[in-house]
Structures are given as structure tokens and as C-alpha cells.
C-alpha positions as CSV (number, residue, x, y, z in Angstrom):
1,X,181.4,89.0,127.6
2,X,181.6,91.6,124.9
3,X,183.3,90.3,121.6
4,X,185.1,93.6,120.6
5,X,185.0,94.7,116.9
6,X,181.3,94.2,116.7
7,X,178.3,96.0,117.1
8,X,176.6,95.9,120.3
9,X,173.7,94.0,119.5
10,X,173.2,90.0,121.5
11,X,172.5,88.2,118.7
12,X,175.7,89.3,116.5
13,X,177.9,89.2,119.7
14,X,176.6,85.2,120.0
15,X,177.8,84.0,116.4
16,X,181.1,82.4,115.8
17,X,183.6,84.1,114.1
18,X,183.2,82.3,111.0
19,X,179.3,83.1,110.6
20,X,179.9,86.7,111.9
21,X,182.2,87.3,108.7
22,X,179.6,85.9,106.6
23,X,177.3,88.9,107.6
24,X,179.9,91.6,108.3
25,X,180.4,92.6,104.5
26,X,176.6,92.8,104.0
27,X,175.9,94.9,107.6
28,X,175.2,98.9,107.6
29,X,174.9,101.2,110.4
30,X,171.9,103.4,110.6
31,X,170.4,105.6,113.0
32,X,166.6,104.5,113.8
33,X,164.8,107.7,114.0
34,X,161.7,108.1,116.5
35,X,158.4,107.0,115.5
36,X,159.8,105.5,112.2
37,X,158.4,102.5,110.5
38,X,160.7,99.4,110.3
39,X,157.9,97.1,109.5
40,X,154.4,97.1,108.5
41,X,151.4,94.4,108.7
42,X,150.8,92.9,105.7
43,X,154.0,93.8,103.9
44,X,157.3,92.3,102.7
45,X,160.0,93.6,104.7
46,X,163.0,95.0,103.1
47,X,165.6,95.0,105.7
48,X,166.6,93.0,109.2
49,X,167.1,95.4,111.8
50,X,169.4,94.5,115.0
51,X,169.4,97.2,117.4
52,X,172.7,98.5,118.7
53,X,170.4,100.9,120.9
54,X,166.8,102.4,121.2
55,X,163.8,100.4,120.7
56,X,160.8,99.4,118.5
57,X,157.6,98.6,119.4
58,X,155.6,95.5,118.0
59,X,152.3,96.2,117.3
60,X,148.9,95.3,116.4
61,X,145.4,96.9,115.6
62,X,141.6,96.2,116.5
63,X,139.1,96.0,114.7
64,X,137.9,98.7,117.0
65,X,140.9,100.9,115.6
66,X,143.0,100.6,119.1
67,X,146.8,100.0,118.5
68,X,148.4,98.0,121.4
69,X,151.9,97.0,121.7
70,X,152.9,93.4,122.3
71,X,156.6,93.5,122.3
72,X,159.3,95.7,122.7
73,X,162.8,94.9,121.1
74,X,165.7,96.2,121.5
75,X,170.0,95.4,121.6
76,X,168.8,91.6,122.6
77,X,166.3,91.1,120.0
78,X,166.4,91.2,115.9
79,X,163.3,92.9,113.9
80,X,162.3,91.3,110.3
81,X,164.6,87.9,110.9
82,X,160.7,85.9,111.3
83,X,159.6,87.1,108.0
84,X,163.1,86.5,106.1
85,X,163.5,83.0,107.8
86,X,159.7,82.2,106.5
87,X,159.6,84.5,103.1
88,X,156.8,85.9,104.2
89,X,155.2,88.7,105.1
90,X,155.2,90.9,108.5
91,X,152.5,89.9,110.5
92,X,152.7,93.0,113.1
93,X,153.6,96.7,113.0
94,X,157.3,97.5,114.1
95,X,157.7,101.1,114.7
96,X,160.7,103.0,116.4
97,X,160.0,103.7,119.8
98,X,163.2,105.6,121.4
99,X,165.9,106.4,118.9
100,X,168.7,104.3,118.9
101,X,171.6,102.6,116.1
102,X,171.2,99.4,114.8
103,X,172.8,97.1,112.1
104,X,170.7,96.6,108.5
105,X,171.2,93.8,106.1
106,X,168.9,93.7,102.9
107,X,166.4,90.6,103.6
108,X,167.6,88.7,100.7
109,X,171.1,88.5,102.0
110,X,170.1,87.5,105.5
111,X,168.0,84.9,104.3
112,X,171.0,83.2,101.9
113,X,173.9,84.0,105.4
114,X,171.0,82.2,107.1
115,X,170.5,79.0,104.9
116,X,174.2,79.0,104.8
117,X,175.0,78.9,108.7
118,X,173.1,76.2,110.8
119,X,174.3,78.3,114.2
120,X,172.4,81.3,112.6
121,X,169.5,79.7,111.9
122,X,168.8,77.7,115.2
123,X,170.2,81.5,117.0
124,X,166.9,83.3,114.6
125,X,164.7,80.0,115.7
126,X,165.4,80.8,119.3
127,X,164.5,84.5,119.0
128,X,161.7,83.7,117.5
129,X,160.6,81.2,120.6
130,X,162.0,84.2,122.8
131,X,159.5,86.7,120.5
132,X,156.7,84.6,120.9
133,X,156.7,84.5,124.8
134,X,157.1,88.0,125.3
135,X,153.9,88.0,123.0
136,X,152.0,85.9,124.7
137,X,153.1,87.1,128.6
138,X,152.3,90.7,127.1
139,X,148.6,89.5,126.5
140,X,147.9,87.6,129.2
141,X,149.7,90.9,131.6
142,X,147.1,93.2,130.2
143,X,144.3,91.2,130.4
144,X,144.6,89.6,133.7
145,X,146.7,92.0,135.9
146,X,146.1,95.7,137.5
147,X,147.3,98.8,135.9
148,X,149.9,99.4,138.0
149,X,151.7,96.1,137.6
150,X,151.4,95.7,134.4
151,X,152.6,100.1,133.6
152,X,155.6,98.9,135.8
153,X,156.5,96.0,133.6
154,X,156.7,98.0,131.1
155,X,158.9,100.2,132.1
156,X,160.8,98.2,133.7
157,X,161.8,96.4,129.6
158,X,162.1,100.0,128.6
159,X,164.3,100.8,131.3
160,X,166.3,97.7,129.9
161,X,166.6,98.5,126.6
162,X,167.4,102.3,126.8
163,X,170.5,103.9,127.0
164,X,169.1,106.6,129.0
165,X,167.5,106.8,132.4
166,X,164.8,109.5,131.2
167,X,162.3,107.8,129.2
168,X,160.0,110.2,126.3
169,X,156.7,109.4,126.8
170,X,153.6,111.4,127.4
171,X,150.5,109.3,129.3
172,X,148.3,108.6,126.1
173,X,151.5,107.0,124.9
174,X,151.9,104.8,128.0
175,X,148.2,104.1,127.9
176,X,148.4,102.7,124.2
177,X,151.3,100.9,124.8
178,X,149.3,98.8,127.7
179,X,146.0,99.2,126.1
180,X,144.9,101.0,129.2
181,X,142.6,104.4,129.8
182,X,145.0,107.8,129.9
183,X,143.3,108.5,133.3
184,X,144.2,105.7,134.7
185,X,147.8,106.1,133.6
186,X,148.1,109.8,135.3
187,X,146.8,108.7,138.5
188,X,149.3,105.0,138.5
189,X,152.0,107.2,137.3
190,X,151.1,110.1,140.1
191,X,151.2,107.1,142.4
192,X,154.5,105.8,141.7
193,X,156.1,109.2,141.8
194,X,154.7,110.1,145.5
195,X,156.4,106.7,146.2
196,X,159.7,108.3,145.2
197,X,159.6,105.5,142.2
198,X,159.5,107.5,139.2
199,X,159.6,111.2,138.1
200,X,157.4,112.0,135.7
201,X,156.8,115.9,134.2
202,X,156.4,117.1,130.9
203,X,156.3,114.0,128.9
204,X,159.4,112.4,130.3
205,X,159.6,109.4,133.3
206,X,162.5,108.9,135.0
207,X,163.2,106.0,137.1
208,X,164.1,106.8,140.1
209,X,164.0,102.8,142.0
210,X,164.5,100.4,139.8
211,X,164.2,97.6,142.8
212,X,160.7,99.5,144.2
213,X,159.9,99.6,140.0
214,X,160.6,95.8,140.0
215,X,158.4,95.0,143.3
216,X,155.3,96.8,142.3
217,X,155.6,94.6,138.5
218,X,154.0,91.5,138.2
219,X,155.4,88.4,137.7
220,X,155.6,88.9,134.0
221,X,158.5,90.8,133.4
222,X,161.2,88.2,135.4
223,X,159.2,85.2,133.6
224,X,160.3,86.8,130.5
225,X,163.5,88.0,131.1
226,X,164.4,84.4,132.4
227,X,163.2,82.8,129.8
228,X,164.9,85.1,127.0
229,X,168.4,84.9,129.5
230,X,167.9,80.5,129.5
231,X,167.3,80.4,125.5
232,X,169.5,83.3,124.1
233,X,172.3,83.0,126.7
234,X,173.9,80.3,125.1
235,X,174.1,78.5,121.8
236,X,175.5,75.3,121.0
């Protein structure tokens, strides 16, 4: 259920009232503008992001100077909260993936509404569990399962997380997100469109079957959509 008068991101629409108001005079709006960068490895973080809309991808680099992307966050998720929560440092690249609204609070604000609400801290704690397991599923998808499954995963999160059913992405972006070869993206991708699963021209997929989408993914995408739905859906 919606709680009107807030923005549409999960995580503000599961706080009480009372520790909603403790971040409501400290919230802005901004718009999150493609291929921006929200955070950056090795760097204190000056804001927490939570997505109204859009999406950013959570990255890291190889040695070998390939980028893949381990997470994708979005309305459900909250970018920066690890690294306030910890005064720390970012330990990945977060860069803005489809364009998209979101809520900003400067880091040291969010870290003393934090210490100050014990239902906002163990909500962050649980994100972070829900962050880690898309991590780790994300890994484990790419290294063990076909190209195919694993490109349908993907969009099937994207699919989740955008407000639009035509996705911007050209192949060599599809292949770094999935750390896969760009050739074997155009001939999944041609694939899935003779199926009558996706369209894809020009640098744009849309999805066209969700349910076929879902049934050529692996198991990994349900894993972690249940397990994000059984820790986020409800706070005590």
C-alpha cells in the first residue's frame, strides 16, 4: 500500500510516521541524469540517493580494465546508506543507468536520522543483506549460467525498475553489464526477438513477453526477488 504524501521510493514508504518526519525536512528532489556518477570506488560519498524512478548500476573493475555490473537499484533500493551507516568509503562504482527522480539527503544528516531511529537502522541493515545477495546471485549468474539466461535476468530487474517498457541500451552495453562478448549478445538478443520476446532496433529493447522473458531466465532473478520481497516487505 502506497502511503500518500511521500515519495515513491520502498524504503521511505516502510518508515513510521514518526521517523519519516525525521528525514522529510532534510530530503530533496533531484533528477538523476543518464550515465551520471552517484558514487565512486574509493571515495566518501556525499549524498544518499533513494530512487523515486530510473536506475543505477553498481559496479566494479578488473584488473584487466573490464567494468561489470553487480547490482542494479532502483525505487526498492537506497544508494550510499552502506557507506553512511559504516563512515566509510564506497566500495563500488554507482552510476546512473536510466534516468529517473530520486530523494537526496546530505550523508551526515542521514547518518545522525539513522543513529536516532532504531526502525531506520535495522530497515538500512536489511537492504544492505538484500544488496549483498543480489551481489552475490549476480556473480555466481555470470559465471555459471548461459548467455541467454543470464541477458534475460537482467532485463527482466530492468524491466522492474523502469518506468518505461522501452529500455536504452545498445549491445556493448548489455554485454558490459553481464560481462559477456557483444557478439554473443546480438545473436541472444536476435534470438529472443524471432521468439516474439523482445524488440530490439536501434539501441532500444522492448519487452514484448514478460512471462516468455521470465521462462528463458534462470533461477536467479525469482531467488532474488523473493528474498528482497521476504526481508524488505515487512519491518517490525
Amino acid at each position: 500500500m502506497t502511503v500518500s504524501g511521500r515519495p515513491p521510493n520502498q524504503l521511505l514508504q516502510l518508515l513510521d510516521a514518526a521517523d519519516f518526519d525525521l528525514l522529510r525536512p532534510h530530503l530533496a528532489t533531484v533528477e538523476m541524469v543518464s550515465k551520471s556518477v552517484v558514487g565512486e570506488i574509493g571515495t566518501a560519498p556525499r549524498h544518499v540517493y533513494l530512487p523515486h524512478g530510473g536506475c543505477v548500476s553498481i559496479r566494479v573493475s578488473l584488473s584487466e580494465g573490464q567494468t561489470i555490473e553487480i547490482a542494479m537499484l532502483g525505487r526498492d533500493s537506497v544508494v550510499g546508506a552502506g557507506a553512511a551507516l559504516a563512515d566509510g568509503i564506497s566500495p563500488m562504482d554507482a552510476v546512473v543507468l536510466f534516468p529517473g527522480a530520486a530523494s537526496v539527503i546530505e550523508i551526515g544528516v542521514f547518518r545522525a536520522v539513522a543513529t536516532a531511529s532504531a526502525r531506520l537502522r535495522k530497515l538500512m541493515v536489511r537492504h544492505e543483506q538484500v544488496m549483498l545477495a543480489h551481489v552475490q546471485q549476480s556473480l555466481l549468474c555470470n559465471t555459471l549460467h548461459p548467455v541467454e539466461a543470464r541477458l534475460a535476468r537482467w532485463l527482466l530487474r530492468a524491466h522492474d525498475l523502469s518506468d518505461d517498457q522501452i529500455l536504452p541500451l545498445t549491445q556493448e552495453a548489455l554485454a558490459q553489464m553481464i560481462g559477456a562478448r557483444r557478439n554473443a549478445i546480438s545473436l541472444v538478443a536476435h534470438a529472443l526477438q524471432r521468439a516474439g520476446i523482445i524488440r530490439y532496433s536501434r539501441g532500444q529493447i522492448e519487452i514484448i513477453d514478460p512471462k516468455a522473458l521470465l521462462a528463458t531466465s534462470c533461477g536467479c532473478y525469482s531467488a532474488v526477488k523473493t528474498h528482497h520481497l521476504r526481508l524488505m516487505g515487512v519491518v517490525a
